[in-house]
Phi, psi and omega in degrees: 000130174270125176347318168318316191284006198235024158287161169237148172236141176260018194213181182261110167271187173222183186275117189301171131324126157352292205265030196302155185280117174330072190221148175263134136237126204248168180218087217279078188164151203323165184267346141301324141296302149354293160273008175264013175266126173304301187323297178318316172295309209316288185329307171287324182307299200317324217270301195273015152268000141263123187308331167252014156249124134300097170257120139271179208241123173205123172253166176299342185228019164203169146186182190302193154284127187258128162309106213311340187221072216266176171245009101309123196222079205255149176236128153249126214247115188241311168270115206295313193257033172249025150322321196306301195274342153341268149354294208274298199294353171290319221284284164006258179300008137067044152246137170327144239248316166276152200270355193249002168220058201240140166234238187266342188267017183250117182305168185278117188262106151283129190214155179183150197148182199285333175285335172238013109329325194300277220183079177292014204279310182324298226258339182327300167309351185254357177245160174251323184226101164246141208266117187234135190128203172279181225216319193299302152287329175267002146308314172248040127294312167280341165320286206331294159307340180265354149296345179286327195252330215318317205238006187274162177287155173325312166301305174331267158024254186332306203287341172277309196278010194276295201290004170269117175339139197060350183271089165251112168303043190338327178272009181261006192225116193287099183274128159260148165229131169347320192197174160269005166213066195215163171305160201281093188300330217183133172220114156222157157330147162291309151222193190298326174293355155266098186323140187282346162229113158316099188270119166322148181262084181237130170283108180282317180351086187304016150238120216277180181258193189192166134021115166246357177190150188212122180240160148297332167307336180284155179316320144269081181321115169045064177241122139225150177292114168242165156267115203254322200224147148203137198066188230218138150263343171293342182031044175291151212271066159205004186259085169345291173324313168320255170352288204285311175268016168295128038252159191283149189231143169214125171318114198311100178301337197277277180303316170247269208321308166287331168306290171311353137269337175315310178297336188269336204245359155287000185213336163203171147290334181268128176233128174266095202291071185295176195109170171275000181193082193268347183247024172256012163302137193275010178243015211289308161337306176305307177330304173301323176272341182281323161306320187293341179329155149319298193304318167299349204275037173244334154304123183272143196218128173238142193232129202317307152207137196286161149256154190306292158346335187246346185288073193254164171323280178340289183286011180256323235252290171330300175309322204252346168258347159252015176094335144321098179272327194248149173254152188207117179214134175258118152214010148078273187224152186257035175260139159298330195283325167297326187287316174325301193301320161287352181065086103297090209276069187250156161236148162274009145274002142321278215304315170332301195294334181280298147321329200287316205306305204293323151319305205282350167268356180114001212268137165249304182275133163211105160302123163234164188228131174227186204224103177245172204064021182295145183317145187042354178305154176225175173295336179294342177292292209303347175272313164333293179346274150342256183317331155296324170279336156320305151343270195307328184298309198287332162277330158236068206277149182077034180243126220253127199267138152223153182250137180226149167195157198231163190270136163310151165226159185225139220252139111341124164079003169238154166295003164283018173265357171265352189281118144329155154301100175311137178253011167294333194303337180288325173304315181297308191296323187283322153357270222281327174309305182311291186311308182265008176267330172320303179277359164068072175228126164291132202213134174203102200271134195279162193295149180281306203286336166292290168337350164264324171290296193322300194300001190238031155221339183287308191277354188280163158243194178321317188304346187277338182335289187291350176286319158244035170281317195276003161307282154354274155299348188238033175044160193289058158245143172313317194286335180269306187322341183293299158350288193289313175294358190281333179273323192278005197298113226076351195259340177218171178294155173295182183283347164316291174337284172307323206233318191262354193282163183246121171247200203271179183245002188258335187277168191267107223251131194334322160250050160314344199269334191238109187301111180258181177319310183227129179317155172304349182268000161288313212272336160300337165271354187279335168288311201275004173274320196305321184264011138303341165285336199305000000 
């Protein structure tokens, strides 16, 4: 039996058209991973509910039956480094890697999700179309349009689908530079008839997405997923999630969040609340009590992540009567001074009091993810750190503590996007590895060198292409990136450049071109308000 047969589908598809548009959409990774992305479902459920698309499915190690000639080729991009695999299924399907040498008997290849949203520039040349924003209107804006064209030459096409609000043509647009391995003079159109800037696409709506299928196969077994939140009202100033996704939005409880579990609880038990802030819904109590029923209580419920503040003895009680052993709280640093600088609105007898909440409801783990190399921290921040988990052990024993941490990366569209990789931060993370091991606090430090790639696929441009095609071969370890740029040398900036440099607010930075929620000159007071704390 194939992973297909063993879905519950939550929607209705329909039978395509004679003349339905041929099109894959793929997930360039196993299909266990792969259908545990909400994005990934909403976006297919959206494709096979239309009567003028034939969509198949295509992962890295299954698929539908694929159409012989399709004329669409869509990616949904979750992960940085699943370029790779991107790459290896275009090789596959024995279409061309760059997009400028792609012709007519070749589908238009589209990709869209949280990474090329971010900062599609690293990825550009491999796409013909990239969708930047939400899904919910701009999928069948582009259908549309691309019905408007459907039988016009490739160009025409590009030249059409350029001018629909979210829709970026990467090749229509002229990057200049200073030097060939030098900063970026100019990002314009070829011409006037390609709008000069691209505006992100975001869905004002209360009503949020959810499941479009729950399977055993997901990575997160027979989980469905509703979407509680979507973007952050806390906005600290390095958070992509935030930032990027603004304005916070919340599902309607009336209209979405109960219908929509209700429906999901016709197939399984297990329900998973996502967002970035699932317990700032201003209905989220009602929420709870609506879960807390008697008739659920065989249900299991997991919450993507808490905010401290909210983390009460109830909702700890709750979590733990539903089956839930572990908590997840971001609190970045146990420095005050740190947290200022980022608008963390955090004190540490929260986060204490919150540990105390999550024992007395019944809770056994409570995770916290914290951050070093954040802009102006020193080691005395990073000893708070220390001495707050010290706190929380002593105050809730026997509550079993982890610490996860990560390296600053600096995001696009937020104001931590001109600040560097700090390269003390790798010193820090073994500090502290050292330091909490000493004191038997479980530390579970994310890779330094992943965190040097990420900021070299976040801060990158066009020039990356060829870099990372040559990655591909010399495989995802820091040392083949070293590699590549080491072959590549003069044709881009060093790698420095991109990741560890602080660069100016006056230059002109790779996706300029491309619009997020608030302009740069915002995004400059939300910095010179952060480094007035310092």
């Amino acid at each position: 039996m194939t992973p297909f047969n063993q879905e519950h589908l939550l929607f209705n598809t329909v039978s395509p058209d004679s003349n339905a548009i041929p099109l894959i959409f793929a997930f360039p990774n196993d299909y266990t991973v792969g259908i545990t992305s909400l994005g990934y479902q909403i976006i297919w459920a959206t494709f096979a509910t239309r009567s003028d698309v034939n969509v198949s499915r295509l992962f890295t190690d299954i698929q539908e039956s694929l159409p012989k000639n399709p004329e669409l080729l869509g990616f949904s991009f979750s992960w940085e480094l699943d370029y790779v695999n991107i790459l290896n299924l275009l090789e596959s399907l024995t279409i061309p890697f760059q997009a400028n040498e792609r012709n007519t008997y070749h589908p238009l290849v589209f990709g869209g999700g949280p990474v090329l949203t971010a900062n599609p520039e690293p990825f550009a040349d491999f796409f013909d179309i990239i969708l930047l924003g939400d899904g919910e209107n701009l999928i069948n804006s582009f259908i549309e349009a691309y019905k408007m064209v459907r039988y016009e030459n490739r160009e025409t096409k590009l030249k059409y689908l350029a001018t629909i609000p979210g829709i970026y043509v990467p090749s229509l647009y002229e990057v200049k530079y200073n030097s060939p391995d030098g900063e970026i003079t100019s990002i314009q159109p070829l011409d006037n008839t390609i709008p000069p800037t691209v505006e992100k696409q975001t869905y004002k709506g209360n009503v949020l997405s959810a499941s479009t299928v729950v399977t055993e196969r997901a990575a997160w077994e027979n989980i469905y997923m509703v979407e509680v939140v979507r973007s952050c009202p806390e906005m600290c100033r390095f958070c992509l999630a935030s930032y990027l996704t603004l304005p916070f939005r919340t599902a309607s409880l009336e209209n979405s969040l109960i219908p929509a579990i209700e429906k999901g609880l016709t197939v399984t038990n297990r329900i998973g609340l996502l967002g970035a802030s699932v317990t700032q819904h201003p209905q989220f109590n009602e929420l709870l009590d609506y879960l807390y029923q008697p008739k659920y209580e065989d249900v299991r419920v997991s919450i993507a992540s808490v905010r401290t503040n909210t983390l009460t003895e109830k909702l700890s009680r709750i979590l733990s009567d539903r089956h839930t052993k572990s908590v997840t709280i971001a609190v970045e640093s146990g420095s005050e001074k740190i947290r200022n600088i980022i608008n963390k609105k955090l004190e540490n007898e929260e986060i204490i009091q919150a540990a105390i909440n999550a024992k007395a409801g019944g809770l056994k783990n409570i995770k916290l993810y914290g951050m070093v190399g954040i802009p102006e921290e020193n080691k005395e921040d990073i000893e708070q750190t220390i001495l707050m988990l010290e706190s929380i052990k002593k105050a809730a024993p026997g509550l079993r503590l982890t610490f996860g941490c990560s390296t600053f990366v600096p995001k696009s569209h937020t104001p931590f996007q001109w600040f560097g990789v700090n390269k003390i931060a790798k010193k820090r993370l073994k500090y502290l590895e050292k330091e909490l091991g000493r004191k038997g606090i479980e530390f579970r430090p994310e890779s330094y060198n992943w965190s040097v790639i990420q900021a070299l696929i976040s801060r990158g441009d066009r020039r990356l292409s060829k870099l990372l095609q040559l990655t591909r071969i010399y495989g995802d370890s820091l040392g083949s990136y070293k590699r590549a740029f080491k072959e590549l040398k003069g044709q881009l900036p060093p790698l420095d450049y991109y990741v560890h440099y602080n660069w100016e607010t006056e230059q002109i930075l790779p996706w300029n071109h491309l619009n997020g929620p608030l302009p740069p000159a915002t995004l400059i007071k939300h910095l010179e308000t952060a480094m007035s704390l310092t």
